[in-house]
C-alpha positions, 0 to 999 in steps of 0.5 A: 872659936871657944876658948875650949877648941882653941885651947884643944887646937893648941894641944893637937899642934903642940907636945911641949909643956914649956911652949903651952905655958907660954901660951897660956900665959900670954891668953892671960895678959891678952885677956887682961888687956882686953878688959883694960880696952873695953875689947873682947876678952874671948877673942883677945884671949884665943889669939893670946892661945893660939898664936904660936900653936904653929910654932913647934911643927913649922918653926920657920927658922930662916924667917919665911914671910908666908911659909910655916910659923904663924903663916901656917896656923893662921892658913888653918885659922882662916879655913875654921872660920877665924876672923881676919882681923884675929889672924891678922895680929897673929901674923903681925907678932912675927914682924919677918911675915910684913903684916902691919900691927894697925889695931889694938888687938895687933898691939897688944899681941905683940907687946905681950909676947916676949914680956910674958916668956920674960916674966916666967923667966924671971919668976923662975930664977927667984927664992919664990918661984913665984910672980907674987913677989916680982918688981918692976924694979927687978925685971928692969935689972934683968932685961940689962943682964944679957945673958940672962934669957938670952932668947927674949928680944929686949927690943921687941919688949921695948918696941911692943910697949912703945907702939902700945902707947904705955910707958915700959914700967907700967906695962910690965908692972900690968903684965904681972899683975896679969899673970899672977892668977894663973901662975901656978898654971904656967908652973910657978908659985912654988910645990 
């Protein structure tokens, strides 16, 4: 799948501005991380888009292993051709559908995930609106702060990073740097 019908499949499924950003921002961290690991960058990039292009018509509140969110998505994903271990890592970000994260591309999926929607968060709240001027130093003080972000899992950032085998500052310290380029894309960056 192209970058282009992946990003046209994320808009037919998903009208939210703020859900679309999120995944534009992890298809960078994917993409970012992909060129760490010598890994493909498209294909770590479509599933950084589209791993939760489900997610706002089948939200799976009661945590169903096989029925809506990713199960769904990744149903269609399969039929158009998507490759397995692709679907796989998307089905392995919700740790309720018991899909093991056994590669990389798996890994990194999930340990980007809550750390991009963090970030934003975190951007939001500055002077700056901006990544351009976020430390490590300040993402750390927010992630004690539990009322702040409150919907952010502060142990699945901890776990994701732990099962990518980077310690938490360097990977978050990664992450930013990753989305950076593509702030004013995610609505940050000031007017």
């Amino acid at each position: 799948m192209t970058r282009d019908e992946a990003l046209a499949l994320m808009q037919e499924y998903t009208q939210s501005h703020s859900l679309r950003q999120h995944m534009l921002a992890v298809e960078a961290a994917m993409r970012a991380y992909a060129g760490r690991a010598g890994e493909d960058a498209e294909a770590w990039g479509a599933v950084g888009l589209l791993h939760d292009f489900d997610y706002e018509r089948y939200p799976n509140d009661a945590h169903a292993a096989t029925e809506e969110h990713p199960s769904w998505g990744v149903r269609l994903l399969a039929e158009r051709g998507v490759p397995d271990a692709m679907c796989r890592a998307i089905l392995g970000h919700a740790s309720y559908t018991g899909v093991p994260r056994d590669t990389p591309l798996a890994k990194t999926l999930f340990a980007v995930d809550e750390l991009c929607g963090f970030l934003v968060a975190c951007a939001l709240v500055r002077p700056s609106r901006s990544l351009g001027d976020l430390e490590v130093s300040s993402v750390k003080k927010k992630l004690k702060d539990k009322a702040f972000a409150r919907g952010v899992s502060r142990d699945d950032i901890r776990q994701g990073a732990e099962e990518l085998g980077v310690p938490l500052d360097e990977h978050i310290a990664f992450v930013i740097q990753a989305l950076r380029p593509v702030e004013r894309t995610l609505g940050l960056g000031g007017a």
